[in-house]
N, C-alpha and C positions, 0 to 999 in steps of 0.2 A: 706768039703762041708757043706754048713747050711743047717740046719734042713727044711724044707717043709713047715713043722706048723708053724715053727716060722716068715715065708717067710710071709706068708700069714697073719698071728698074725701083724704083719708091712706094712704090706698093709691096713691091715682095719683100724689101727690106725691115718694112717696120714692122713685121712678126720678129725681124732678127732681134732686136732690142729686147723683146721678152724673153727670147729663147738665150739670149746674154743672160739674162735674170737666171731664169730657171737652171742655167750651167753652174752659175756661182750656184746657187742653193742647194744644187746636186755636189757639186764637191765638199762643202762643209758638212752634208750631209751623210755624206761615206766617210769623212772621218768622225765625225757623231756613233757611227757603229761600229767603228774600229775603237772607239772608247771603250762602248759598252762592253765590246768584246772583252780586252785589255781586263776591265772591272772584275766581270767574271773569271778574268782567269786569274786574279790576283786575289779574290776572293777565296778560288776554289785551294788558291797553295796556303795561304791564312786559314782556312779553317781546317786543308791535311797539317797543319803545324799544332794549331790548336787541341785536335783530339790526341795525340800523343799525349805521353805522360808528361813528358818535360811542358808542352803545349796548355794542359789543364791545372798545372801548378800556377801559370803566368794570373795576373791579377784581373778577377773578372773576365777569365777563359768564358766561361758559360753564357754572362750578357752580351760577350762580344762571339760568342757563337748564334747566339740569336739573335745579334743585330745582321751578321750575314744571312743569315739563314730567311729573316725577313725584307731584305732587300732584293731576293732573289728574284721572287713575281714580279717587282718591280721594273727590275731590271730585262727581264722577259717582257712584259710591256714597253716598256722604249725600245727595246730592238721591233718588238712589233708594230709600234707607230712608226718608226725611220723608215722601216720597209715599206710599212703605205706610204709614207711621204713622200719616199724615193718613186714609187709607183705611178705615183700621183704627177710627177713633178718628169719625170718620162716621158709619159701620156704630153702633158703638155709639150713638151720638145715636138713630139711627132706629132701632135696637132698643128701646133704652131709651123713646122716645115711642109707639111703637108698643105697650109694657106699658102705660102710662098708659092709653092709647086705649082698647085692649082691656080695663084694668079700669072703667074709664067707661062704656063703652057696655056688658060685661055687665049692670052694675049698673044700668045703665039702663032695656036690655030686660028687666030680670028673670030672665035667663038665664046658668047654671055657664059662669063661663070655663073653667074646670077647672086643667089644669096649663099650659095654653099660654103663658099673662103670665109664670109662674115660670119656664119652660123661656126666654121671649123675653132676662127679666131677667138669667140668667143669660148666656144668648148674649150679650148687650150688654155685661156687666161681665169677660164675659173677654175682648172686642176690647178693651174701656178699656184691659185689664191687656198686652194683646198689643201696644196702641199705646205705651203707658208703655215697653213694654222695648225695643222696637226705637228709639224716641228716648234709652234708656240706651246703648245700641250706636252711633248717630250722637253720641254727647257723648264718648265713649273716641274716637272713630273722630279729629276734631273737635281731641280734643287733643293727640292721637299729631302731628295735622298739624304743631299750635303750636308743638309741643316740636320737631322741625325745622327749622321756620321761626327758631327761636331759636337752633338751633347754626349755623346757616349766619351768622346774626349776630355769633355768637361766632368763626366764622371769619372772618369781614368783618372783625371787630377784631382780631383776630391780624396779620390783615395789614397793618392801619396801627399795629401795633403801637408805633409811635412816640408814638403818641397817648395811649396807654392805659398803667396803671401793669397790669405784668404779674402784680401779689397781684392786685387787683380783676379782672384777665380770669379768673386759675384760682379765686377765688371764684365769677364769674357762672359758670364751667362747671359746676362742683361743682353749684349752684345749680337749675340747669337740668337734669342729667341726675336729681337728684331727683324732679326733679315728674312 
């Protein structure tokens, strides 16, 4: 027959395995808003370059002032979903530790946790599952932006059209409204 301790030593471990989960997801997740951040501030020196004079002579100053200027809310939204996500994805950590806890020290005092570590375990694994989707919504959100940023590109080069052989411009469009 197994050991007691060791019963127990296996029980508070296998919240660890999620709370593994949730650590990755929190780290990719803090640099997702060090993105965002980054975005905005690269935005913010592109468009003090833009309203200058030298800035609004540049070709299609103004659609590419309103391609920042609409990306903005956007961008406001994905920091706002990372921050639940992040929120989300916390919660579970301290749920998830907090089953460990509570089946350790039952076991320790000798005392029925009962249903509360299963009820906590669950709590925790569906903020995981909560913080997981809402960073699937910031990754659609994210490249909706891209795909933008790309046609405004594709208009950039239409207009030097000189430059560019015009099969490879109507390939990169094609290309782009794919993705």
């Amino acid at each position: 027959m197994a050991d007691a301790n060791l019963q127990v030593l296996t029980a508070m471990i296998t919240p660890a395995v999620l709370i593994s989960g949730a650590g990755t997801l929190l780290m990719s997740t803090s640099s997702r808003l060090g993105r965002v951040t980054d975005r905005v501030r690269q935005l913010t020196a592109r468009f003090k370059v833009l309203v200058t004079d030298e800035g609004r002579a540049e070709a299609l100053a103004r659609d590419e002032k309103r391609l920042i200027v609409k990306q903005l809310p956007r961008l406001a939204r994905r920091s706002r979903i990372i921050v639940r996500a992040m929120t989300a994805l916390y919660l579970a950590v301290a749920l998830l530790v907090l089953t460990s806890i509570l089946i350790g020290g039952s076991a320790l005092l000798g005392a029925q946790a009962g249903p509360l570590p299963v009820m906590l375990a669950i709590a925790g694994a569906a903020s995981l599952a909560y913080g997981a989707l809402l960073l699937s919504f910031e990754t659609r959100l994210s490249a909706r932006t891209t795909r933008e940023e790309m046609q405004f590109l594709i208009t950039l080069g239409d207009h030097y059209a000189g430059l560019y052989d015009e099969a490879l411009m109507t390939s990169v469009r094609q290309d782009v409204d794919q993705s």
